[in-house]
SEVEXVO-937441 format. One record per atom (N, C-alpha, C, O): x, y, z; residue in one letter. Coordinates in steps of 0.02 Angstrom, whole numbers, padded with zeros to 5 digits, always signed. Example, Ala and Ser with C-alpha at 12.3 -4.5 7.8 and 13.67 -1.06 7.14 Angstrom:
// residues 2
+00660-00284+00390A;+00615-00225+00390A;+00660-00165+00390A;+00712-00166+00423A;+00642-00112+00354S;+00684-00053+00357S;+00645+00002+00394S;+00670+00057+00402S;
END
This chain:
// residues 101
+04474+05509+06039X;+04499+05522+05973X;+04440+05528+05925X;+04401+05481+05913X;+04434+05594+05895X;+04375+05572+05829X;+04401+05559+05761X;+04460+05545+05749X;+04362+05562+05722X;+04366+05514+05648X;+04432+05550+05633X;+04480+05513+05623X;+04439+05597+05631X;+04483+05642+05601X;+04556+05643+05594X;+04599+05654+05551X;+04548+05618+05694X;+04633+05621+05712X;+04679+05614+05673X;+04718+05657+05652X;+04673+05512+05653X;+04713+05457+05639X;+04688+05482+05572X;+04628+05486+05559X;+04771+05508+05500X;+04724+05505+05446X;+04729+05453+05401X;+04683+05422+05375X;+04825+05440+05390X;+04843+05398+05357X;+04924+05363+05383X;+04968+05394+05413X;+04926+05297+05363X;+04973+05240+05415X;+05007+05214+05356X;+05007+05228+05296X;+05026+05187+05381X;+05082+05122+05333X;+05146+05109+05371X;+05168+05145+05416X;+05177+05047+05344X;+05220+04997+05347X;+05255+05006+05304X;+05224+05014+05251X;+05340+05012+05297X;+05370+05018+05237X;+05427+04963+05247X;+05413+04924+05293X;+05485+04950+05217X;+05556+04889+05239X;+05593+04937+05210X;+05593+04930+05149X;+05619+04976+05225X;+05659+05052+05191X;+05632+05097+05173X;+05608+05138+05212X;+05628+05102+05104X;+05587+05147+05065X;+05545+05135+05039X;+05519+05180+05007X;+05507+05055+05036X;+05463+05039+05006X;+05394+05036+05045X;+05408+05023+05103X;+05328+05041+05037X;+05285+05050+05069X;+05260+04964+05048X;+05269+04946+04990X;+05242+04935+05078X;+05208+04867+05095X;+05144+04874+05124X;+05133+04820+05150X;+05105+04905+05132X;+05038+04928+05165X;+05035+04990+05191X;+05068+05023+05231X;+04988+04998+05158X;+04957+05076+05189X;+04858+05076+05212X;+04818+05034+05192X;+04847+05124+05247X;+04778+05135+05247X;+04766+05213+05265X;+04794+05243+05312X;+04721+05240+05221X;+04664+05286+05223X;+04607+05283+05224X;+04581+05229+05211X;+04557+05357+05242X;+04484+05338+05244X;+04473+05393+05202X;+04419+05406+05175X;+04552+05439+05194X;+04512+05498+05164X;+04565+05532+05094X;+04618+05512+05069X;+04532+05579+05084X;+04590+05578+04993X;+04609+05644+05015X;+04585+05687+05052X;+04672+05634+04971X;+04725+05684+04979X;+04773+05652+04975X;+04771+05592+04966X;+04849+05699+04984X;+04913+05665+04935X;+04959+05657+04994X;+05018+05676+04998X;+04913+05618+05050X;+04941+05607+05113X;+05000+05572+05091X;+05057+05591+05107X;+04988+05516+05048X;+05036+05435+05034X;+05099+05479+05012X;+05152+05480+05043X;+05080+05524+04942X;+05143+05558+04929X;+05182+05619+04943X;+05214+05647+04899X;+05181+05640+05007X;+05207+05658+05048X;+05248+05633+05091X;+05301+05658+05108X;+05222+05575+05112X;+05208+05505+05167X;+05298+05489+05129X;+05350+05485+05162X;+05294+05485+05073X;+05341+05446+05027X;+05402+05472+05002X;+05457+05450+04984X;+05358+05556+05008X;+05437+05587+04998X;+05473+05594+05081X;+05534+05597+05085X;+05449+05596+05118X;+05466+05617+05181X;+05509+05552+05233X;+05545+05562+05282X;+05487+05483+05203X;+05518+05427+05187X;+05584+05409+05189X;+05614+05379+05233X;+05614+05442+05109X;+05655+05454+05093X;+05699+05486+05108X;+05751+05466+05082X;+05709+05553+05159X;+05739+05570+05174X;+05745+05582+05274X;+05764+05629+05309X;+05720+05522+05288X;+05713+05500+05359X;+05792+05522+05415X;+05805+05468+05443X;+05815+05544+05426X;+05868+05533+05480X;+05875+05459+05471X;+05829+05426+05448X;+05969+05414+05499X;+05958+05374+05504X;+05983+05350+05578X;+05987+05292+05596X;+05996+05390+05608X;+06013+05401+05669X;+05957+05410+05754X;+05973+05410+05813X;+05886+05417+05719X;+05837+05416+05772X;+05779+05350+05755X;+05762+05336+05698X;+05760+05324+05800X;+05703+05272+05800X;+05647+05316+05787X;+05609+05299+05742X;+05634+05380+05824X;+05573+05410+05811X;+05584+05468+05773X;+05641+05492+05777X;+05532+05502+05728X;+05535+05565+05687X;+05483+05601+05691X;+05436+05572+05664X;+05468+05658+05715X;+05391+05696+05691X;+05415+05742+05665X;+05461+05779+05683X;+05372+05740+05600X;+05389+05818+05551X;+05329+05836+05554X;+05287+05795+05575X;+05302+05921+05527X;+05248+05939+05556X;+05230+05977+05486X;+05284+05984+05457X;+05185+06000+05452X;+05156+06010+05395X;+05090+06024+05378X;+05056+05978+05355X;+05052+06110+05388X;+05004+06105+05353X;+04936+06089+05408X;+04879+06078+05387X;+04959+06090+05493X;+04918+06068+05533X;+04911+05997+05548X;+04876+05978+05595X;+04954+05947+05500X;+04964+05879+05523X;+05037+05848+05548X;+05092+05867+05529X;+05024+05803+05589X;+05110+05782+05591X;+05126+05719+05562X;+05082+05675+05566X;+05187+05704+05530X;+05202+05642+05509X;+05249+05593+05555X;+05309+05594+05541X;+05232+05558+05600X;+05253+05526+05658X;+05295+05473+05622X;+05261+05448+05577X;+05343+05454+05624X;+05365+05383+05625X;+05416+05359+05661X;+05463+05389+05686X;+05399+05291+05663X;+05440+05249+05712X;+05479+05188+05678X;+05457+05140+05646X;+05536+05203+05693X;+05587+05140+05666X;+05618+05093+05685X;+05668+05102+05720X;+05596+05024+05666X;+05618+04967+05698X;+05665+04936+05661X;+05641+04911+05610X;+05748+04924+05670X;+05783+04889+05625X;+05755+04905+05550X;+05734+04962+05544X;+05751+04864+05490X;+05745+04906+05424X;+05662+04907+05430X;+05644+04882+05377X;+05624+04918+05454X;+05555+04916+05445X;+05551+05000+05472X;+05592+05018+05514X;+05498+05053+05447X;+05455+05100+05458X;+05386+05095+05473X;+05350+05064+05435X;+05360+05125+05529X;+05299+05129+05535X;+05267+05218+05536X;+05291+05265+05567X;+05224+05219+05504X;+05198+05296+05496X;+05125+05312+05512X;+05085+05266+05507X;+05107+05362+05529X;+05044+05374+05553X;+05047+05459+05561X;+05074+05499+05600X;+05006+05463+05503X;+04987+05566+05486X;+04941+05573+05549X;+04904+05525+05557X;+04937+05618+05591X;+04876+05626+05630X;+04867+05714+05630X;+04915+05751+05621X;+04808+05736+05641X;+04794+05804+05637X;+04845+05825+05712X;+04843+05794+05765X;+04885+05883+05698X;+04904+05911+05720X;+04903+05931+05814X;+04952+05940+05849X;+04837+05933+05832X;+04807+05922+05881X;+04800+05895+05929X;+04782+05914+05985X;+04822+05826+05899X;+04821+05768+05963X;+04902+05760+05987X;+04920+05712+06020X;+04939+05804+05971X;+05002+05802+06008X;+05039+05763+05986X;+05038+05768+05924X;+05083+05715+06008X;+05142+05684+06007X;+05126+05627+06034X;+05149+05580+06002X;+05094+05611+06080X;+05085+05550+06143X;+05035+05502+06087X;+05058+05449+06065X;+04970+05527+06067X;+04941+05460+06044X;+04953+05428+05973X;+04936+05371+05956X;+04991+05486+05925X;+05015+05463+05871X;+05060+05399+05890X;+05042+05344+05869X;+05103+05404+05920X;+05171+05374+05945X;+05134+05295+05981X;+05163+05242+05969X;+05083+05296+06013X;+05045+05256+06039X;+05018+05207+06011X;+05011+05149+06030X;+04994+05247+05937X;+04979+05201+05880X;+05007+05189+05838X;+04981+05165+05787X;+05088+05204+05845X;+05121+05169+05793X;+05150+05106+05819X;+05164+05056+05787X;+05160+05121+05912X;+05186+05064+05961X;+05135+04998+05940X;+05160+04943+05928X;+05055+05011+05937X;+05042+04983+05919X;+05022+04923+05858X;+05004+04864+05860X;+05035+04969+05807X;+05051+04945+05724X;+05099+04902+05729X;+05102+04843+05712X;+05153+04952+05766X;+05230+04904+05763X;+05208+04807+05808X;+05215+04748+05792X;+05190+04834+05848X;+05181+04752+05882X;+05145+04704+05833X;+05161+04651+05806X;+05072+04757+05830X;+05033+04691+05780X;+05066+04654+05727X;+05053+04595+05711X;+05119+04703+05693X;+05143+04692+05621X;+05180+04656+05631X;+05179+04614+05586X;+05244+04642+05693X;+05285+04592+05741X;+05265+04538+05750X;+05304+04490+05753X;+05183+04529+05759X;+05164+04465+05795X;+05124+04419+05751X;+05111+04359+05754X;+05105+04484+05694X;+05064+04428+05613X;+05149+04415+05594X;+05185+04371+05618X;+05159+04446+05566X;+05236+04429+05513X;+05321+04427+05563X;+05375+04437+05536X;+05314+04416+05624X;+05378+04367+05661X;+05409+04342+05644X;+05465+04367+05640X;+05401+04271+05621X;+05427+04225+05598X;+05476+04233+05540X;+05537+04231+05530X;+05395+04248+05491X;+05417+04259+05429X;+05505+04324+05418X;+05560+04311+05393X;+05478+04390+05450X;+05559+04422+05454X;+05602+04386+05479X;+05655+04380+05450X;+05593+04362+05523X;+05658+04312+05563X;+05672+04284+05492X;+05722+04312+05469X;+05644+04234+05444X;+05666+04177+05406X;+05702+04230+05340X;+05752+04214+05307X;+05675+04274+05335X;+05695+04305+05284X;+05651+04282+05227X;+05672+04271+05170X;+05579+04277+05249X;+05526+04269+05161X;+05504+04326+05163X;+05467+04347+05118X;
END
């Protein structure tokens, strides 16, 4: 993967974004945000495609995970790294969703 792939990620609990990260500028987030909003609610996974990038996301119960990647790298490692987001974000904050803080 080079710098490029992976551009921009985030974590949302519906429609709200709770963390995000970039390295690079552009109106990734608000895109990211409108595209959010009008998610299917009927699939766990979504790729929409835009401009040479895709907007991957993966849905766990009310939580979103997202990850823009250049166009290029297909379907397989976007999806790979959201499997992964999704766990980490599972295994820091577990509990805490379970309790409801």
């Amino acid at each position: 993967m080079s710098q490029k792939d992976l551009i921009y990620s985030f974590v949302a609990k519906g429609t709200v974004v709770l963390a995000n990260h970039t390295s690079f500028s552009g109106n990734f987030s608000a895109i990211a945000v409108q595209c959010l909003q009008k998610l299917p609610s009927t699939s766990s996974k979504y790729k929409y495609s835009c401009d040479g990038y895709t907007f991957n996301f993966l849905i766990d119960n009310e939580f979103v995970f997202l990850v823009i990647a250049d166009e290029s790298m297909g379907m397989n490692a976007p999806f790979l790294s959201l499997k992964r987001v999704k766990d980490d974000f599972r295994q820091c904050y577990g509990a805490s969703i379970e309790n409801g803080d």
